[in-house]
N, C-alpha and C positions, 0 to 999 in steps of 0.2 A: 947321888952323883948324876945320876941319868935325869933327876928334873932340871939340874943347875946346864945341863947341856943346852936341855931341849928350849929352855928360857933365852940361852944365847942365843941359839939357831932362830927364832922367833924376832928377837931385835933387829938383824943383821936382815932378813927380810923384809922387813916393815919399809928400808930405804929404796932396798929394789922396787916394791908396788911404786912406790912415788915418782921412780925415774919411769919405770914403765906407764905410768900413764901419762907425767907429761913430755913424751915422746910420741905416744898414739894422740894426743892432744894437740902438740905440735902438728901430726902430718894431716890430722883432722882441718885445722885452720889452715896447711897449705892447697888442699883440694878442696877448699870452699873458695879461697881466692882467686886458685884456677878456675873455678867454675864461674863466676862474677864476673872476670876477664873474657870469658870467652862468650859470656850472654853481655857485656858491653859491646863485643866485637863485633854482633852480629844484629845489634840494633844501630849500629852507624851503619853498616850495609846496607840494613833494609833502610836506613832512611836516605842513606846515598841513590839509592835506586829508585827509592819514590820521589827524589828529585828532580833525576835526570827524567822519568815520567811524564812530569811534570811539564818541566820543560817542552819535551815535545811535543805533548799534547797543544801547550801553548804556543808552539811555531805552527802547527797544524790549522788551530783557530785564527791565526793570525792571518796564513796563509786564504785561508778560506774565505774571508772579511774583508781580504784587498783583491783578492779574486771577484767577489761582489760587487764590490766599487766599482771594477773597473767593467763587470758585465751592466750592469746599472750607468755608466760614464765612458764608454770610452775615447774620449777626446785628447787622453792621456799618452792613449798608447804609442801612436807615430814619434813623439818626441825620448822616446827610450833609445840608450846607447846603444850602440852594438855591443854583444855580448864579447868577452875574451878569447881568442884562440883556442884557450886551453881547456881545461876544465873549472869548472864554476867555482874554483875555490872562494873569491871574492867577486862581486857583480859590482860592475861601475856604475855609475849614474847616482843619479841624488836618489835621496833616502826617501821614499813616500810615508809620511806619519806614521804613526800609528794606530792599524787599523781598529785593533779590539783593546778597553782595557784590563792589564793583564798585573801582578803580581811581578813584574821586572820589567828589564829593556825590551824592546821589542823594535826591530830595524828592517824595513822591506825594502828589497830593492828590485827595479825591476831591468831588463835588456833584451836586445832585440834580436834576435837569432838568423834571420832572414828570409824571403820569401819562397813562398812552392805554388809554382803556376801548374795547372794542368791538375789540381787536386784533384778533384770530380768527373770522373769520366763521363761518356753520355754528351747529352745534348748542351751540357753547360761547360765542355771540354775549351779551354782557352780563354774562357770568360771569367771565371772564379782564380782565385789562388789563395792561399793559406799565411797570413801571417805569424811567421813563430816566433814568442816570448819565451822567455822566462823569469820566471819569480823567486827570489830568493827570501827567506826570514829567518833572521839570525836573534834568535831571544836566549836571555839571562835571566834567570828562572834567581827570583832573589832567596828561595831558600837555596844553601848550603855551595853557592853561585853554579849551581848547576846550568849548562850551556848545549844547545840545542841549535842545527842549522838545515834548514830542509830548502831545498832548491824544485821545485815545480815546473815542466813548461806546461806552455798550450800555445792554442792557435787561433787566432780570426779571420773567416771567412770575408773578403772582401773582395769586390767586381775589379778582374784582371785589367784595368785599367788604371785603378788607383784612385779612383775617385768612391 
């Protein structure tokens, strides 16, 4: 009688192995899917950030390249608008080309800040004065439309007379 037991008892376990593993089998496949998810999640970030990178580095070059021009040329400069009141969020004035090419839009604009007489102390006091610009580039970085906009001034040194 005690084998016919022990034979039952032996059946009636053979079901529980099978739920018990696919249940640890189940939670196996859902912490492998979490884990998949969360290593997607973290290569669109980093490629989100190598975008925007990107980007800037390219309004950077851009910037620099229409900075050149215009150190190299500048017959440009007097006919820049006046700058906005406010803050640079948008710069008026037509669009100067495209300085460098870049992997997206790239749009420079440039305006006119106003002048500073009396810049240079000394013997050249009232003779010089300081023309201020500024530069804007606003590029779209064609991976992932990453968008980048840096505003730059500077100044040129011209004879207080305007000639």
């Amino acid at each position: 009688m005690k084998g016919t037991q022990r034979l039952r008892a032996r059946h009636r376990q053979r079901g529980a192995i099978l739920a018990v593993a696919l249940v640890v089998l189940l939670l196996v496949g859902i912490m492998g899917a979490a884990t998949l998810r969360t290593a997607r999640l973290g290569l669109a970030m980093a490629g989100n950030v190598q975008a925007r990178q990107q980007a800037f580095h390219l309004a950077e070059a851009t910037l620099e390249a229409t900075l050149a021009a215009y150190a190299a040329d500048a017959t440009a400069l007097p006919t820049a608008a006046p700058c906005p009141a406010g803050g640079p969020s948008t710069l008026p004035g037509e669009a100067v080309a495209d300085a460098v090419a870049i992997p997206g839009d790239a749009v420079t604009r440039l305006c006119f800040r106003g002048l500073d007489a009396g810049l240079v102390p000394g013997s050249s006091a009232g003779r010089i004065q300081a023309a201020h610009y500024e530069l804007q580039a606003d590029v779209q970085a064609s991976a992932r439309g990453a968008r980048s906009v840096l505003v730059r001034g500077f100044h040129v040194l011209q004879p207080a007379d305007g000639s």
